[in-house]
N, C-alpha and C positions, 0 to 999 in steps of 0.2 A: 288606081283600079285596074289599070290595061297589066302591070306588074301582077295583078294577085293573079285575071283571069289567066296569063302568061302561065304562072307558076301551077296552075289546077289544071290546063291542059296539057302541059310538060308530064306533071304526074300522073295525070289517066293514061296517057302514049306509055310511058314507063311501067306502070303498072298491068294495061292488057298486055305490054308483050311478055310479061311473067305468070300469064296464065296459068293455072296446075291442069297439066293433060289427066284424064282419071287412067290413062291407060298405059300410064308410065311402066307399070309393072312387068309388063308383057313385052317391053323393050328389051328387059333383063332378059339370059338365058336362066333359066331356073335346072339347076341341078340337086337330083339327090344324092345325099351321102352313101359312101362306103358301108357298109355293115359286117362286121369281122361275127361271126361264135363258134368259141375256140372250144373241141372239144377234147378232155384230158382222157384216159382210160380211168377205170374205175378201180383196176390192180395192173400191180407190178409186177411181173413173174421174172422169176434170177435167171441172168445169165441171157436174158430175151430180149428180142429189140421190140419195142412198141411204138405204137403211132399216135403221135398226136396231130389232130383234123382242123382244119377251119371251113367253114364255112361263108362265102361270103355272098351278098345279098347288094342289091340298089333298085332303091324303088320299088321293094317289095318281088323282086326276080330275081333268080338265081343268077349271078355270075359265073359265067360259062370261061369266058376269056380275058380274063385282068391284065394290064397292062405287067403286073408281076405279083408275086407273094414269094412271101422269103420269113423264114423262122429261125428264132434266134434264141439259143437254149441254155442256161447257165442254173449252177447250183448256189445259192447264197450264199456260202463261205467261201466263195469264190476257187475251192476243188476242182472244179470241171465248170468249162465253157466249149460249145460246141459251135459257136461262133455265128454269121448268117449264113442260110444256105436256100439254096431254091427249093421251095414246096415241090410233090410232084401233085400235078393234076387227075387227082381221082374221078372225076367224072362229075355232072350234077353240079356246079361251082364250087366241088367239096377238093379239100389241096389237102396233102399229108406231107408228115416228117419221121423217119423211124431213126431211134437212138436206142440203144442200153442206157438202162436205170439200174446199174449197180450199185451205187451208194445209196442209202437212205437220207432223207434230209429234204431240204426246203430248195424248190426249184423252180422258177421263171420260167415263160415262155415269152417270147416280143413278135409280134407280125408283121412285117412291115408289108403292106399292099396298094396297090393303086389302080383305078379302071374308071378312066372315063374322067379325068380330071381332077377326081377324088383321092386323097391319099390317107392311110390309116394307118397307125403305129398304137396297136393297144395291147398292154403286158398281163398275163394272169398269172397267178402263183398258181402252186399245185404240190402234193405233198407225197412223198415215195417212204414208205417206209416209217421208224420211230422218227422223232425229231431233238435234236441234241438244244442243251442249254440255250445254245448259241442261238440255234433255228427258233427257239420259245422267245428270248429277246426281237430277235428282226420281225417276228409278227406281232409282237408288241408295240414294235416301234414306227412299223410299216417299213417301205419298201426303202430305202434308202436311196436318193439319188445320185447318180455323177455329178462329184465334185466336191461332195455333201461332205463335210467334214466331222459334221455333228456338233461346234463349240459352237461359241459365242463372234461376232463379229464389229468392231467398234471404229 
């Protein structure tokens, strides 16, 4: 008998010090996420350089001063890559990048940002002009990844 009550007071000691705090949560820092919206121009005029913007946001405010933003511009046939490059800071959280769009064709953009702990890498397509066979294919197929070979693997 002196064994069991042993063993039922071993486990009440064991179990109040496993108490649930309800206030565990508050322990944690709570961060909000980055928020990128990238915007493309609506035309391409020849021979011009245009801007494409992001906009970046946390916790529903504008980010004024991100630890960085950097854009990264390539054409899908892999023609033209303009490689990463530092945004410039337009003001309002708003970052720009100006390039010539002289080819037509199917075009990526990639963000890479961070502020506040937060880091975001999100890609938009965007379309300059006709689009060739080629360009009909890859948005058929979606975006193609690094490394991606497209077969089978066994």
């Amino acid at each position: 008998m002196k064994r069991i009550f042993g063993v039922f007071i071993l486990s009440a000691l064991f179990l109040s010090a496993c108490s649930f705090d309800e206030n565990v949560a508050e322990l944690y820092e709570q961060k909000s996420p980055l928020e990128a919206d990238i915007m493309i121009p609506e035309y391409f005029a020849e021979e011009e350089s245009e801007q494409i913007q992001v906009q970046l946001t946390q916790g529903g405010e504008t980010v004024e001063n991100p630890d960085f933003v950097h854009l990264e511009i390539w054409k899908q046939d892999g023609s033209l890559n303009y490689g990463m490059e530092e945004a410039e800071n337009l003001g309002d959280g708003t970052f720009g990048l100006s390039k010539p769009f002289d080819q037509d064709g199917l075009y990526y953009v990639k963000v890479h940002a961070s502020s506040a702990g937060s880091m975001i890498v999100p890609t938009k397509q965007f379309i300059v002009g006709e689009l060739s066979q080629s360009d009909l294919d890859a948005l058929q197929n979606g975006i193609k990844q690094e490394g991606d070979t497209g077969g089978h693997h066994h």
